[in-house]
C-alpha positions in Angstrom: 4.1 2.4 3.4 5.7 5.8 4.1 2.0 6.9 5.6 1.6 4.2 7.3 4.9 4.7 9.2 4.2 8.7 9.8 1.9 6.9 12.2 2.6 3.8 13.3 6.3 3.3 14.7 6.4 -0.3 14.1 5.0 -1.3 10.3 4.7 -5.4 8.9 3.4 -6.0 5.8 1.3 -9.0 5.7 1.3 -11.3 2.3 -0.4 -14.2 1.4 1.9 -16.0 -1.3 4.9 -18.1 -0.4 8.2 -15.8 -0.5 9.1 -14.8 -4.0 13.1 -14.0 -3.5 12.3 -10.4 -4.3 13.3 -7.3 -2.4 10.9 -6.0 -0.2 11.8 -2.4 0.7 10.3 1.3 1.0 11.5 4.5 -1.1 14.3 4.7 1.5 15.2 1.0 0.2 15.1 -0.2 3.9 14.1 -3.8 3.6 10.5 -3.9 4.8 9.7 -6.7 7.2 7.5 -9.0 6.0 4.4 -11.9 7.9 3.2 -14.4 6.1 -0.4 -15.6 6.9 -1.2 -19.0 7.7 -2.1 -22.0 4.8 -5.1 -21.1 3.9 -7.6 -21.6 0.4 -8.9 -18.7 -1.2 -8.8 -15.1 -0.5 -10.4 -14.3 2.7 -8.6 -11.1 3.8 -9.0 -11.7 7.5 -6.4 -14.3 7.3 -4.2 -11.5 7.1 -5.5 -9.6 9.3 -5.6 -12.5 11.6 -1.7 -12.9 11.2 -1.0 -9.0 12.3 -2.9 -9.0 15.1 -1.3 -11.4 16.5 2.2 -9.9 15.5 1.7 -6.3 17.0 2.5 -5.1 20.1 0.2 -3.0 22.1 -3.1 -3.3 22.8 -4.4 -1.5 19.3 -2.9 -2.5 15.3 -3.2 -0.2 12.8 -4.9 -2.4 9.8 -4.6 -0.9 6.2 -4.6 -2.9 2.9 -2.2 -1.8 0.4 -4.2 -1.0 -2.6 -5.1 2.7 -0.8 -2.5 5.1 -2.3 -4.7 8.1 -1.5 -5.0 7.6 2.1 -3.4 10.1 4.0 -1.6 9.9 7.3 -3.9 12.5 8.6 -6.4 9.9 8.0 -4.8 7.6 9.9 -4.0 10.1 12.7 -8.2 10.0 13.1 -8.6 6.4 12.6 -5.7 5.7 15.8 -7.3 8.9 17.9 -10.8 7.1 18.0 -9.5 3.6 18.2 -10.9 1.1 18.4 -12.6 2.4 15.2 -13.3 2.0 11.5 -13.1 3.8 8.3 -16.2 4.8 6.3 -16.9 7.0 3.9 -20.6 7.8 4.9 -22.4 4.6 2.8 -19.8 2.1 3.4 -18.0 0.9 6.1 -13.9 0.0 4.8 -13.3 -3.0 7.2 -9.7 -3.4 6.3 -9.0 0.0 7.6 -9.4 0.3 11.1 -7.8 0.3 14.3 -8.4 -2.8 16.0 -7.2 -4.7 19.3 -4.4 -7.0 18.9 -6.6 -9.5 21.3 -9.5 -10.1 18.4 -6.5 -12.1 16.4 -8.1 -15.2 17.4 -11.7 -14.0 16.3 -10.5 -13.0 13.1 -9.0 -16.0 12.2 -12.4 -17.9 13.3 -14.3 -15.4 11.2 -12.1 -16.3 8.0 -12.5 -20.3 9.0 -16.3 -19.3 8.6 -15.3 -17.5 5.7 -17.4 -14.2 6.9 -17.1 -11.2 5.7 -13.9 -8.6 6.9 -17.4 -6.5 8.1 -18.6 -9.2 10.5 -14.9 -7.9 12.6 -15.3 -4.8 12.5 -19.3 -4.7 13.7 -20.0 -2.1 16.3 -16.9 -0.4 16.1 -16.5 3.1 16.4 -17.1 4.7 12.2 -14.6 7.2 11.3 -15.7 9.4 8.8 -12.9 9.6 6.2 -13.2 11.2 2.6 -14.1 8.9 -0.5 -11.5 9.5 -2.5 -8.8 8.6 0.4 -10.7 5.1 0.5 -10.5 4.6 -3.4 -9.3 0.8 -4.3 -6.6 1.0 -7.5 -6.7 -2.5 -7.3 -9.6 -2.7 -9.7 -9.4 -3.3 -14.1 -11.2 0.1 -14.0 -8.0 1.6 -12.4 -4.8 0.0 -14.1 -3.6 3.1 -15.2 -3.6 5.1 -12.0 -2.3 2.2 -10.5 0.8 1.8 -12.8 1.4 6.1 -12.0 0.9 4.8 -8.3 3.6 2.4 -8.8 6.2 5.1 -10.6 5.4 7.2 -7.3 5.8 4.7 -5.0 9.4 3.6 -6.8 10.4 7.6 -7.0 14.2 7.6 -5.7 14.8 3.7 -5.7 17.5 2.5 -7.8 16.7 1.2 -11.2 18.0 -2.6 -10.7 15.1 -2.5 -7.5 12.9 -0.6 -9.3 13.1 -3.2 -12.3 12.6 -6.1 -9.8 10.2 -5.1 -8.1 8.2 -4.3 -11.4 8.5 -7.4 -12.8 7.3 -9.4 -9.2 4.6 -7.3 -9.1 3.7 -8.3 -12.8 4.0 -11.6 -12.0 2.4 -11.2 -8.6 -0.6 -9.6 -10.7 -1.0 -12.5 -13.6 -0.7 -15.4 -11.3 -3.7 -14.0 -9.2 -5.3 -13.0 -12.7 -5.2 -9.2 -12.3 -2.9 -8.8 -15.1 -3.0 -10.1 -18.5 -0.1 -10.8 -20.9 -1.3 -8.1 -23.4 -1.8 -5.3 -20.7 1.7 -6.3 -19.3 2.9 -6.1 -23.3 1.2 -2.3 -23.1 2.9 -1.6 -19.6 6.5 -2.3 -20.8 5.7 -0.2 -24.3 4.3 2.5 -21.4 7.8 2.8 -19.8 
């Protein structure tokens, strides 16, 4: 979040579940402000992306997903310099991290009715060239482990009682959309 707002002086994070009574907040424990996308069935990202376009201000958004803890602001910087633009690391074009006008929130949300790809919004945008590792996705079985050391990071300086909370939603975030298992959750808690 913290890179995000080094460049970005207005930040929203965008969630798909129905509130969960937990605490939102960054490192500084400022509550974060949260959008909520529209009713929708299954997990088509641009939803989401739908839903902050249509929140920003300005004629450009800044779009990253959250599961990028490498990502640097200076990325960013390049991303918002060449904007309207998106992310790539050479092979692969990163859809959800580009700078795209706040006018195409009506086309994204037709594109997720159609249920098209996040790369059908970002087509013929300018590519960014960013380094792989910055685009590397923790949100994968393969990278539990980095992600928990993420998550101590991320948590760095916030109280215990916050820190604790927001653990445990995220836990429970993570098994309800079957990320997380009750045995690797067992080894997470015997981990900390």
């Amino acid at each position: 979040m913290e890179t995000v707002q080094a460049v970005c002086e207005r930040v929203r994070l965008v969630r798909r579940e129905a509130p969960d009574g937990l605490p939102w907040i960054d490192r500084s424990e400022r509550p974060l402000l949260v959008l909520r996308e529209p009713a929708h069935e299954g997990t088509q990202p641009l939803w989401g992306v739908g839903a902050a376009l249509a929140e920003a201000e300005g004629p450009l958004a800044l779009v990253v997903p959250c599961d990028l803890p490498n990502l640097p602001a200076s990325a960013l910087e390049q991303l918002v310099q060449c904007g309207p633009s998106v992310a790539t690391d050479g092979d692969t074009v990163h859809p959800l991290v580009a700078v795209l006008p706040t006018e195409w929130s009506d086309r994204a949300y037709a594109l997720a009715r159609q249920g098209a790809p996040a790369r059908a919004l970002v087509e013929g945008l300018q590519p960014v060239r960013l380094d792989s590792v910055w685009l590397r996705d923790v949100n994968t079985p393969s990278l539990r482990r980095a992600e928990r050391a993420v998550w101590r990071q991320c948590l760095d300086g916030v109280s215990q009682s916050r820190r604790l909370a927001a653990q445990r939603g995220e836990r429970s975030r993570q098994r309800a959309r079957g990320i997380l298992s009750l045995e690797l959750d067992a080894e997470s808690d015997q981990q900390e």
